[in-house]
DRENKOLGU-197226 format. One record per residue (C-alpha): residue number from 1; x, y, z; residue in one letter. Coordinates in pm, 1 decimal, decimal comma, padded with zeros to 6 digits. Layout:
<sites>
   i     east    north       up aa
 NUM        X        Y        Z  A
...
</sites>
This chain:
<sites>
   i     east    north       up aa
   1  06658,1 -07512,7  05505,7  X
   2  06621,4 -07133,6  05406,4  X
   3  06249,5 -07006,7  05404,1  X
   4  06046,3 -06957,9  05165,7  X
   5  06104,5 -06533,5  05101,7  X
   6  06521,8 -06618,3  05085,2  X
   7  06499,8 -06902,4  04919,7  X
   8  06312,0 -06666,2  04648,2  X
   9  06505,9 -06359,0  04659,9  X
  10  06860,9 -06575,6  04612,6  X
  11  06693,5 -06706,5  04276,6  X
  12  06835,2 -06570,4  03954,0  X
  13  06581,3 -06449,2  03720,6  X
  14  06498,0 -06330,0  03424,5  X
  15  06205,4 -06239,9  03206,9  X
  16  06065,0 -06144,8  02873,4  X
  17  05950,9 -05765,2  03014,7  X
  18  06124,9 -05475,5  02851,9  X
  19  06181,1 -05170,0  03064,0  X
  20  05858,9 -04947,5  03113,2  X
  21  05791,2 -04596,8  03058,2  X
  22  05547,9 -04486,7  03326,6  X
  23  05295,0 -04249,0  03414,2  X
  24  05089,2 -04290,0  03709,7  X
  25  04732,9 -04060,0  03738,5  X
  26  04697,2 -04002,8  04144,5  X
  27  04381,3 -03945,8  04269,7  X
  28  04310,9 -03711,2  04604,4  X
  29  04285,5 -03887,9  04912,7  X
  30  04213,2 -03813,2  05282,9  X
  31  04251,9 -04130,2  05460,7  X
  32  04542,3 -04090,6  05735,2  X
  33  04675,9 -04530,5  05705,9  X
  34  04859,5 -04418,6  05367,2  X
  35  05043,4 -04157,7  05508,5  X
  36  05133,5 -04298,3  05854,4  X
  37  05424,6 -04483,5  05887,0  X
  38  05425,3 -04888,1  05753,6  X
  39  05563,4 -05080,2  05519,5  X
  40  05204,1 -05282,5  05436,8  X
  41  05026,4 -05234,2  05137,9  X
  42  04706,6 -05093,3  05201,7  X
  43  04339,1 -05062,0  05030,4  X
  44  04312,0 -04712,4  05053,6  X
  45  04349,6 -04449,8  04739,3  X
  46  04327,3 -04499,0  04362,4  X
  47  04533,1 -04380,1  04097,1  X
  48  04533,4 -04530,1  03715,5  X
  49  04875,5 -04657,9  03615,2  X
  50  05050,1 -04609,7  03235,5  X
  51  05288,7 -04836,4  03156,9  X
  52  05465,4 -04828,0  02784,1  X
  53  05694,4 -05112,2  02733,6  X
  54  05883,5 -05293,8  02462,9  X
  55  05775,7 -05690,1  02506,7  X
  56  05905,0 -05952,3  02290,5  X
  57  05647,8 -06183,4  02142,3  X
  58  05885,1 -06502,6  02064,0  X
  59  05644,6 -06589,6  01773,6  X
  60  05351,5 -06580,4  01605,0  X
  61  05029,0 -06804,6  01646,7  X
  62  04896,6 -06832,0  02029,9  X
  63  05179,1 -06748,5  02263,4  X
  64  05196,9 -06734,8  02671,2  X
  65  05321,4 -06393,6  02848,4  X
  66  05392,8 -06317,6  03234,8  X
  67  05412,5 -05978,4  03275,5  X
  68  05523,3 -05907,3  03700,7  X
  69  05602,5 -05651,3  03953,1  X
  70  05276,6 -05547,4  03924,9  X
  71  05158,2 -05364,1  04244,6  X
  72  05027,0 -05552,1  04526,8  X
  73  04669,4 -05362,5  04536,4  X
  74  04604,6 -05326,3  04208,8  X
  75  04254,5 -05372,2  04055,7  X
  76  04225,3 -05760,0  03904,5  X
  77  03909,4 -05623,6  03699,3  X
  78  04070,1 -05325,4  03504,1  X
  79  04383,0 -05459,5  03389,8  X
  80  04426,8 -05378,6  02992,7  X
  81  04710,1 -05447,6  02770,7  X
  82  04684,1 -05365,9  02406,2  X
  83  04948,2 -05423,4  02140,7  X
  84  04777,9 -05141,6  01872,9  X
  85  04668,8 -05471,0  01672,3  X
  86  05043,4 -05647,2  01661,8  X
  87  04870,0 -05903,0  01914,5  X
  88  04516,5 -05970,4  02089,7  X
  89  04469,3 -06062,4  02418,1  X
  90  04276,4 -06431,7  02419,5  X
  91  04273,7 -06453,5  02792,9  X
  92  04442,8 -06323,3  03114,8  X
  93  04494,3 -06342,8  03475,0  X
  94  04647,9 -06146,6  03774,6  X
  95  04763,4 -06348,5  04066,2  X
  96  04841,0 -06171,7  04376,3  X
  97  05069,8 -06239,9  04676,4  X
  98  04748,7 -06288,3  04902,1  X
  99  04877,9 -06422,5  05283,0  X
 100  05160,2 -06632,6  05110,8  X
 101  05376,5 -06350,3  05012,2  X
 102  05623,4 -06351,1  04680,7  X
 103  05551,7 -06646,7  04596,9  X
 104  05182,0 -06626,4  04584,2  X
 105  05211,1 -06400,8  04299,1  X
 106  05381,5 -06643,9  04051,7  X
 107  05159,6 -06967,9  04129,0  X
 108  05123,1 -07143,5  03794,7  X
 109  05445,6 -06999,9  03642,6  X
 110  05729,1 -07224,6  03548,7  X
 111  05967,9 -07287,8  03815,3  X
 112  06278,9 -07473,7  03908,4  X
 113  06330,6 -07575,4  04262,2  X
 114  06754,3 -07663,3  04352,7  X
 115  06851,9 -07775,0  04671,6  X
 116  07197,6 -07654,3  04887,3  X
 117  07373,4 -07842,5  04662,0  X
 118  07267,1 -07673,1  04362,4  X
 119  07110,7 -07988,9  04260,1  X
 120  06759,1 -07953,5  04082,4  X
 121  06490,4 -08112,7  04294,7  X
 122  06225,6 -08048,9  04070,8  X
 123  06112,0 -07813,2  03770,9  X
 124  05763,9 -07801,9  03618,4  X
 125  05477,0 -07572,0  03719,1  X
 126  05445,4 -07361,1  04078,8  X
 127  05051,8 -07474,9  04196,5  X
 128  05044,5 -07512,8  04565,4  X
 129  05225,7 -07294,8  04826,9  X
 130  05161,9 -07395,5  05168,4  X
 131  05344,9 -07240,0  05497,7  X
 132  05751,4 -07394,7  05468,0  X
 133  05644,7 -07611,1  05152,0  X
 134  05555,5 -07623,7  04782,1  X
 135  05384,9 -07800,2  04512,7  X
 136  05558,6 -07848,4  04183,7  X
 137  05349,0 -08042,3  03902,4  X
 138  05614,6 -08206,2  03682,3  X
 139  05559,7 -08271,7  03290,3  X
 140  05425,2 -08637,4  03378,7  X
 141  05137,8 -08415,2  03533,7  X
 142  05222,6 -08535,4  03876,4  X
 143  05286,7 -08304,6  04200,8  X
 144  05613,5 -08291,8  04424,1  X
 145  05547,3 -08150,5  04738,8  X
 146  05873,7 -07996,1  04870,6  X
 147  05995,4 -07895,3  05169,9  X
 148  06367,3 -07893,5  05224,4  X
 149  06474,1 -07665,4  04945,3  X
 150  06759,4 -07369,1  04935,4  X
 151  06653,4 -07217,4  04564,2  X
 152  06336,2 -07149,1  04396,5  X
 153  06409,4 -07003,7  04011,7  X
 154  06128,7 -06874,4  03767,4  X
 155  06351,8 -06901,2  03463,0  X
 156  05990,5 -06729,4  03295,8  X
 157  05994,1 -06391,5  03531,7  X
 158  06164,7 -06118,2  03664,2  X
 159  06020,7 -06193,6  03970,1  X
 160  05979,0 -05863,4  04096,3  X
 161  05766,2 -05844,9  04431,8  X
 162  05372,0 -05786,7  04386,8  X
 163  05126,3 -05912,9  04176,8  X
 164  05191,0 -06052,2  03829,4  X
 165  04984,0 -06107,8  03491,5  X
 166  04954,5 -06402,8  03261,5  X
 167  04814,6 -06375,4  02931,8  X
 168  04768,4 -06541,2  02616,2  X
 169  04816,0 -06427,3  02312,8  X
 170  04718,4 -06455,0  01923,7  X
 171  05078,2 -06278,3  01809,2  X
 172  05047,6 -06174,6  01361,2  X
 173  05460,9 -06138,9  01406,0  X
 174  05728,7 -06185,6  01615,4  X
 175  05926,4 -05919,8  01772,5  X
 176  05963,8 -05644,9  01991,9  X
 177  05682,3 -05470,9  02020,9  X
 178  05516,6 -05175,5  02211,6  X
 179  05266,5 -05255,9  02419,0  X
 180  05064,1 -05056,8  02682,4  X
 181  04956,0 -05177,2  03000,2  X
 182  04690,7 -04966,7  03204,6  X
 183  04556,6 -05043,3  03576,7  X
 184  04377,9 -04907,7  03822,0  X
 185  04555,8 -04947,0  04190,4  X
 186  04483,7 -04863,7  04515,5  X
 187  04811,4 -04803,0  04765,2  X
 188  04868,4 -04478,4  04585,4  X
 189  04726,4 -04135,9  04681,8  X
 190  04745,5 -03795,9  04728,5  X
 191  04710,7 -03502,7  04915,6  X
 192  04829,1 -03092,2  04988,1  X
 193  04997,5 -02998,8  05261,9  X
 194  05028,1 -02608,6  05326,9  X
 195  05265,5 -02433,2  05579,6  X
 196  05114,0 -02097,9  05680,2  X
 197  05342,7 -01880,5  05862,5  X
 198  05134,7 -01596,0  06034,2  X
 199  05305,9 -01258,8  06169,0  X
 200  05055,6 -01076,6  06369,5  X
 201  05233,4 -00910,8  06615,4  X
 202  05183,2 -00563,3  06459,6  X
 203  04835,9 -00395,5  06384,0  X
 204  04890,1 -00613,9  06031,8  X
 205  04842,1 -00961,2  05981,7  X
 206  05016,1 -01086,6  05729,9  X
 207  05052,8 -01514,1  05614,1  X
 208  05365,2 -01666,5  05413,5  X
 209  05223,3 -01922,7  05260,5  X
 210  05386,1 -02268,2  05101,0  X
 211  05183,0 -02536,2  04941,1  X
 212  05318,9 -02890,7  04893,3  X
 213  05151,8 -03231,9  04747,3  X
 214  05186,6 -03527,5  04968,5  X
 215  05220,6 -03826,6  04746,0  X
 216  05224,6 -04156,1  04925,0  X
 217  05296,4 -04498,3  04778,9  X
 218  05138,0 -04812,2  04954,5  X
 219  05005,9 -04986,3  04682,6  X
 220  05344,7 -05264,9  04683,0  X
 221  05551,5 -05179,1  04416,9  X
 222  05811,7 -04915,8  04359,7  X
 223  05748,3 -04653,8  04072,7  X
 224  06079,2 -04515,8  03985,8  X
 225  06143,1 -04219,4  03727,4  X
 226  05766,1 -04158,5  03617,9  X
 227  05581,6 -03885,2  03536,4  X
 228  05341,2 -03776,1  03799,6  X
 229  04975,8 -03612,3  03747,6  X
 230  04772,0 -03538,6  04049,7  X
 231  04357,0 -03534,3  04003,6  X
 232  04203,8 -03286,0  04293,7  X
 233  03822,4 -03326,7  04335,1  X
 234  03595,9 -03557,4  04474,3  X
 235  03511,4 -03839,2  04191,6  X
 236  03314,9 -04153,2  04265,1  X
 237  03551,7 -04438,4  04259,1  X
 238  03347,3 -04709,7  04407,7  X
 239  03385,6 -04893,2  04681,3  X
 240  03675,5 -05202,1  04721,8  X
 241  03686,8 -05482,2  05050,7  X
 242  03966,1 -05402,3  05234,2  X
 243  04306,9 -05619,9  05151,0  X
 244  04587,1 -05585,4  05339,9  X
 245  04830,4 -05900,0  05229,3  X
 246  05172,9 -05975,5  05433,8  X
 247  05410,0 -05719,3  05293,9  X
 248  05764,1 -05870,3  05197,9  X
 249  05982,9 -05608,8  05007,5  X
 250  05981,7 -05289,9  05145,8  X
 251  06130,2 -04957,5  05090,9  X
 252  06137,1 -04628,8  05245,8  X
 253  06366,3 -04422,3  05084,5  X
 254  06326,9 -03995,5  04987,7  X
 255  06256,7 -03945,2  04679,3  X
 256  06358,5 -03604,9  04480,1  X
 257  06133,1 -03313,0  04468,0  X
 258  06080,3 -03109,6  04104,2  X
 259  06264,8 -02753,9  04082,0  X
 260  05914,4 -02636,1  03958,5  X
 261  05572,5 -02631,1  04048,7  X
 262  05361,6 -02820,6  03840,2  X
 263  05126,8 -02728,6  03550,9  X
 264  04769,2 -02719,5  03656,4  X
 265  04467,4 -02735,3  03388,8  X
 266  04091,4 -02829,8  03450,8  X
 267  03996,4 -03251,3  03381,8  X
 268  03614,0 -03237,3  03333,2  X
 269  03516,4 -03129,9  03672,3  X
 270  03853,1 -03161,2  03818,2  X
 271  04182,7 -03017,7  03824,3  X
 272  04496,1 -03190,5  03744,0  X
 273  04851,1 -03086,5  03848,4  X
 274  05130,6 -03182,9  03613,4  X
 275  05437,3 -03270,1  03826,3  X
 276  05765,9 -03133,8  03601,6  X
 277  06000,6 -03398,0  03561,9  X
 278  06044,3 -03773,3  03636,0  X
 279  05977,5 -03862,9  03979,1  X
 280  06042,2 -04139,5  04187,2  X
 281  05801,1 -04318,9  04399,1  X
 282  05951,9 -04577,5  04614,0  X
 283  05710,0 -04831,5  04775,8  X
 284  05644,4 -04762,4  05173,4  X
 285  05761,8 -04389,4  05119,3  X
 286  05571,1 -04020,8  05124,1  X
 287  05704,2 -03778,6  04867,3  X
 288  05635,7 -03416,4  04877,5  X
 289  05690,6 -03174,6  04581,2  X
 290  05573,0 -02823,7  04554,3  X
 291  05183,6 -02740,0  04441,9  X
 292  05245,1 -02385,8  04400,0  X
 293  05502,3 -02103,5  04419,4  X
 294  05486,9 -01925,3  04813,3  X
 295  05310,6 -01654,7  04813,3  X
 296  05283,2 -01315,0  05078,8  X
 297  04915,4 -01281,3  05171,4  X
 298  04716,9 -01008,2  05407,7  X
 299  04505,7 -01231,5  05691,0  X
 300  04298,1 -01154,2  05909,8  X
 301  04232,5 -01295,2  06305,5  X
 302  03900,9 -01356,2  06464,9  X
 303  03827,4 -01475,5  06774,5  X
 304  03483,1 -01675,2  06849,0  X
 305  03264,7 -01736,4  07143,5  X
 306  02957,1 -01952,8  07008,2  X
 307  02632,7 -02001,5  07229,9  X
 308  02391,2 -02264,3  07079,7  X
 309  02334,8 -02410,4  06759,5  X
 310  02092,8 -02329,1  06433,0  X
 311  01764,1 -02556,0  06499,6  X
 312  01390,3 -02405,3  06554,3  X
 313  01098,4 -02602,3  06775,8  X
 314  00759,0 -02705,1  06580,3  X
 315  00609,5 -02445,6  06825,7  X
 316  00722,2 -02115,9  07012,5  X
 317  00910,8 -02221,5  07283,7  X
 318  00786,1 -02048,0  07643,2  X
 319  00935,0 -02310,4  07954,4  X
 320  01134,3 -02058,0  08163,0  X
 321  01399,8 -02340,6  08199,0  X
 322  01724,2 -02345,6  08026,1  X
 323  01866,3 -02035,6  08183,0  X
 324  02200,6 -02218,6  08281,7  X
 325  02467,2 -02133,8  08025,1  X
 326  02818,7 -02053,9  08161,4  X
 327  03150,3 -02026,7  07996,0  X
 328  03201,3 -02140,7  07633,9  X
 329  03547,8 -02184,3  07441,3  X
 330  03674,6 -01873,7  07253,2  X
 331  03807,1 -02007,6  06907,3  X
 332  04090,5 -01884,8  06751,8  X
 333  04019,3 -01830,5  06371,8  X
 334  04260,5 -01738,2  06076,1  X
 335  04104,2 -01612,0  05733,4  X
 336  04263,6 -01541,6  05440,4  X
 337  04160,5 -01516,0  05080,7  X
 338  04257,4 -01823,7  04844,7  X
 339  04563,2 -01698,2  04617,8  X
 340  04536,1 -01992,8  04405,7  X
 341  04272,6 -02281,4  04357,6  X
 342  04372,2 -02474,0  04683,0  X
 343  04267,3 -02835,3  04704,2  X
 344  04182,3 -02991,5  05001,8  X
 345  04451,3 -03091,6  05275,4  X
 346  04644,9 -03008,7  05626,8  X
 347  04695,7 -02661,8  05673,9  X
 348  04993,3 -02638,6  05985,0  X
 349  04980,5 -02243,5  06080,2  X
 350  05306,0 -02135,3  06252,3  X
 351  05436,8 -01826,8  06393,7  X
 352  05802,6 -01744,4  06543,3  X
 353  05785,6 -01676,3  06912,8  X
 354  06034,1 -01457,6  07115,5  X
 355  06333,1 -01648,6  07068,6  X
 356  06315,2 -01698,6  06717,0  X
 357  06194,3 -02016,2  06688,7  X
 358  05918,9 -02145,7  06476,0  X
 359  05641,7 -02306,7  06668,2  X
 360  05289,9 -02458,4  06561,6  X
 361  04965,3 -02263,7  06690,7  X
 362  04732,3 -02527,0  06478,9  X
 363  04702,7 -02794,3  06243,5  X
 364  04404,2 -02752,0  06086,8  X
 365  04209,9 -03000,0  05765,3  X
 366  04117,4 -02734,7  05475,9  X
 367  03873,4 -02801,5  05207,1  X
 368  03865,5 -02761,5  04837,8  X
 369  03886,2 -02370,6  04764,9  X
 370  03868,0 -02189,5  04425,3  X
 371  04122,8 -01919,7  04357,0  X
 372  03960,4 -01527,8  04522,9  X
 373  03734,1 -01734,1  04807,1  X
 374  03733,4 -01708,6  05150,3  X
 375  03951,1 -01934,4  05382,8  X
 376  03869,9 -01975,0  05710,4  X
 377  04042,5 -02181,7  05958,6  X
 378  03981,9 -02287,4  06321,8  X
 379  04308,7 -02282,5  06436,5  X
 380  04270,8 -02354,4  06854,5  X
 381  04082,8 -02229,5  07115,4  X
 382  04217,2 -01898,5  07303,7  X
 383  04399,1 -01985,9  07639,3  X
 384  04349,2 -01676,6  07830,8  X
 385  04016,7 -01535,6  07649,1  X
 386  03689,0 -01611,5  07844,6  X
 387  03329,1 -01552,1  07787,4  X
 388  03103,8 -01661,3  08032,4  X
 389  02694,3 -01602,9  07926,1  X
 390  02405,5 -01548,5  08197,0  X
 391  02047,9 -01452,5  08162,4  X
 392  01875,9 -01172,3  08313,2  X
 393  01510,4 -01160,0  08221,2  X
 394  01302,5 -01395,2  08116,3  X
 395  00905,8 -01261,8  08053,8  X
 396  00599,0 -01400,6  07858,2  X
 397  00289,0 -01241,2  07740,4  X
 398  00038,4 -01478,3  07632,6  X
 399 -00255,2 -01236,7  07537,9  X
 400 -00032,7 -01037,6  07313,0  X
 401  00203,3 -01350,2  07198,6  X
 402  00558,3 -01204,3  07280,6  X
 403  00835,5 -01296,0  07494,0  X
 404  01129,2 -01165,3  07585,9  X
 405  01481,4 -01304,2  07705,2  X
 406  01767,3 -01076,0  07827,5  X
 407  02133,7 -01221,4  07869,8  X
 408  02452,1 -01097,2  07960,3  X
 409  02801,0 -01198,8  07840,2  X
 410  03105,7 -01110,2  08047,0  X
 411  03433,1 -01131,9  07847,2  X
 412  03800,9 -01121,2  08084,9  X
 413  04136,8 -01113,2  07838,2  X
 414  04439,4 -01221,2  08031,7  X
 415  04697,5 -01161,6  07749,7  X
 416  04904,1 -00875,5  07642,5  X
 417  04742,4 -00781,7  07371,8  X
 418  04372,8 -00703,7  07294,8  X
 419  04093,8 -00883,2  07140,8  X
 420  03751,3 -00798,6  06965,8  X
 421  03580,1 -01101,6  07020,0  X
 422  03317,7 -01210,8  06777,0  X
 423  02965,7 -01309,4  06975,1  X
 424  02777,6 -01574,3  06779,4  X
 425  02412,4 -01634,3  06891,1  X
 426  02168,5 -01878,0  06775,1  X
 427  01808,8 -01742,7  06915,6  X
 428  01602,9 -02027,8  06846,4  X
 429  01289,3 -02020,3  07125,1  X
 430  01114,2 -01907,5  06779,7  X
 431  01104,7 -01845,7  06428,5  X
 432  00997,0 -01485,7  06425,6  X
 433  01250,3 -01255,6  06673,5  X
 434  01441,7 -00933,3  06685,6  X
 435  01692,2 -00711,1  06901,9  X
 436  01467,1 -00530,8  07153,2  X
 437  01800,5 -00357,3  07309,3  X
 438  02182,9 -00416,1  07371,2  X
 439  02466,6 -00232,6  07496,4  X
 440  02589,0 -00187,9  07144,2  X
 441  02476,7 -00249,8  06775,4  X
 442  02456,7 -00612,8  06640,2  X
 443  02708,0 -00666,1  06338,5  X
 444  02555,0 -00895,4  06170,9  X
 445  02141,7 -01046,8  06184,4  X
 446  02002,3 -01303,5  05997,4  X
 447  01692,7 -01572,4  06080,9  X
 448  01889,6 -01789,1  06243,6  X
 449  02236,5 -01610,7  06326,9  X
 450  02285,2 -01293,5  06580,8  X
 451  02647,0 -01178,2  06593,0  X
 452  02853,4 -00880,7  06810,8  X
 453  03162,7 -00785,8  06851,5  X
 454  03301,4 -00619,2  07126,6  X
 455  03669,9 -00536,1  07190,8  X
 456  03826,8 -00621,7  07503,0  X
 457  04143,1 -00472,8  07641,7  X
 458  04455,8 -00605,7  07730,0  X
 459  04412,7 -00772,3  08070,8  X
 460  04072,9 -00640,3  08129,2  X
 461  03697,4 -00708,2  08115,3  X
 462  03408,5 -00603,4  07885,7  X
 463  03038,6 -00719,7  07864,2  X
 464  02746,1 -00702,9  07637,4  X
 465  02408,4 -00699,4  07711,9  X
 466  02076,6 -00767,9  07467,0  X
 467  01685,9 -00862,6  07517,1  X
 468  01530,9 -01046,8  07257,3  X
 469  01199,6 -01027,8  07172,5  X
 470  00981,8 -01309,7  06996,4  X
 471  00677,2 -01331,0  06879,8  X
 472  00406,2 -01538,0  06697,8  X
 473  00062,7 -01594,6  06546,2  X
 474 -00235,2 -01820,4  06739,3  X
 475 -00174,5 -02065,6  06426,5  X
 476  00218,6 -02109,7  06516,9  X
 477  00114,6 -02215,5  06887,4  X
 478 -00056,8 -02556,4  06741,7  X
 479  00267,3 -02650,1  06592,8  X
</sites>
């Protein structure tokens, strides 16, 4: 006895389904399963499927349709097919695969069951499906259940993996006919993928910059030849139980890349990207095509040590505790200005070391930026920059309701080149406070942010030293 899944794939079909012409709307996604490797469909994405077809409507009066090879995650709900008034849609239904696999989809289709021989063993309609066996009601409205089979036929499908529609019909004429069939799926999403390459070895820094959509296809179904547009923004799309069926048919092949970017325009308060030409989009697969031309960009490097974070007390603060601070991570920062309006994705910055070879100093998640804004990216923290922070004074006046705090910040640089390292301090022992002194000018002051930079040489030292000074009103001290 063959199983179930070869029993089904050595059937010969056929079906009443002209050949579609397809465009599939992919929506921005950020969720890591659809990109990973696998070959199951998943419930993550969403992207709105157009699919114009030439069906033939046998005749006219009420007439039955199965329409298949529907994705596996698609979205029962939002399933539309419209004739343009050649036919109206009395009724329909989407079966999916579910934990039975191929055959799940076509329960209540006709079928024809044949055994090694070639013999039929039974032909009527598909309604049970149950581990090695199947139920076949026969036209005397009575069930075989069948086990030891080599050949299961749906003489009424193409029986194309995924999910499959059945609809009825009130047909004015019979013919060919075009037809459109819309869907919402999940399986399907989208999102960019940049390659910076950063030279900074001179007193310039300057960024080559590529920019490539990730398209990946999980949603169960292949989607060969179609034209591609890509939505970038955040719109609400609900929320959808997580489904992840036995996967049965899978491929994993490249598909072709477009010679051109695409063509971007605004969609309400969106942007779409255009992908020029037909693309393929094979099932279990990740397809990258370009978002933009490169471009040649000026960057600049910046280098942060970070003490504390933004937050205030209902009260001015006074416990001479806290005085223990020690070494903090120096981040390494890349900024750049957007040349284009870059949607949100993995930005990989590289740079070619001594030998020539391209290596990865950071991979790095980048958010939606317009075209002329900042980008700023946290690329690692520095492996032989230190900065170590100590205090040294600590005093409190009651009477005239001040207080002051001194610190010091030693900074060592152990590589070859040097480093103006960007101080970020968050005084927050009070609302109201200002520089009393420091060992050089603050570069940047705002209520809750104190910033200095101070250069440090190639395998040397540097410090900085500041007092704060608070102070407050006798209403601030009752909180």
């Amino acid at each position: 006895m063959k199983s179930l899944p070869m029993a089904f794939a050595a059937a010969l079909l056929s079906g009443t389904a002209g050949a579609a012409d397809t465009s599939v709307t992919i929506y921005r996604s950020d969720n890591d399963s659809l990109f990973s490797p696998g070959s199951q469909p998943i419930g993550e994405g969403h992207a709105i499927v157009h699919e114009r077809r030439q069906l033939t409507l046998q005749k006219s009066g009420r007439q039955d349709m199965t329409l298949d090879g529907l994705p596996t995650m698609l979205d029962t709900e939002a399933v539309a097919l419209d004739f343009g008034g050649a036919a109206r849609v009395l009724g329909q239904r989407v079966i999916s695969p579910g934990d039975v696999g191929l055959l799940g989809a076509h329960r209540g289709e006709r079928v024809v069951v044949s055994g090694d021989n070639g013999a039929a063993l039974a032909e009527g309609q598909l309604v049970a499906i149950d581990g090695e066996s199947i139920g076949v009601r026969g036209a005397n409205g009575r069930v075989t259940y069948l086990r030891n089979f080599a050949r299961v036929e749906f003489p009424d499908s193409t029986g194309l993996p995924g999910s499959t529609l059945q609809v009825s019909l009130d047909v004015s004429s019979a013919g060919t006919k075009a037809a459109t069939l819309t869907y919402p799926t999940s399986g399907l999403g989208w999102r960019a993928a940049y390659a910076a390459l950063l030279d900074d070895a001179g007193s310039a820094c300057k960024l080559h910059l590529d920019a490539l959509a990730s398209i990946a296809n999980r949603s169960g179904r292949d989607y060969a030849g179609s034209t591609i547009k890509l939505i970038a923004g955040e719109p609400n799309l609900g929320s959808r139980a997580d489904y992840a069926p036995r996967a049965t048919m899978m491929k994993a092949a490249a598909a072709p890349a477009p010679a051109a970017p695409p063509e971007q325009s605004s969609l309400g308060d969106y942007r779409s990207y255009l992908i020029d030409g037909a693309i393929d989009l094979p099932d279990a697969s990740v397809t990258q095509v370009p978002l933009y031309a490169s471009h040649d960009l000026d960057c600049r490097r910046r280098w942060i040590a970070e003490f504390g974070g933004s937050w205030f007390p209902s009260r001015p603060n006074t416990d001479n505790g806290g005085g223990n601070f020690g070494a903090t991570p120096i981040v390494s920062q890349l900024l750049f200005v957007a040349p284009e309006n870059l949607p949100a994705g993995n930005v990989r910055v590289l740079t070619r070391d001594k030998d020539g070879q391209t290596e990865l100093l950071g991979e790095v998640r980048g958010n939606d930026t317009p075209k002329g804004h900042d980008v700023t990216l946290n690329i690692g923290v520095a492996f032989g920059l230190r900065a170590e922070k100590e205090r040294t004074a600590f005093s409190v006046d009651r009477a005239a309701r001040t207080m002051n705090e001194g610190f010091r910040i030693s900074f060592e640089n152990t590589s070859e080149t040097a480093r103006t390292i960007t101080v970020r301090e968050h005084p927050n022992r009070w609302r109201v406070w200002d520089v009393d002194s420091s060992s050089q000018k603050p570069s940047r002051k705002t209520p809750d942010v104190l910033e200095f930079t101070v250069d440090v040489p190639a395998k040397g030292k540097a410090t900085l030293d500041y007092l704060l000074r608070y102070s407050w009103t006798a209403t601030d001290e009752n909180g």
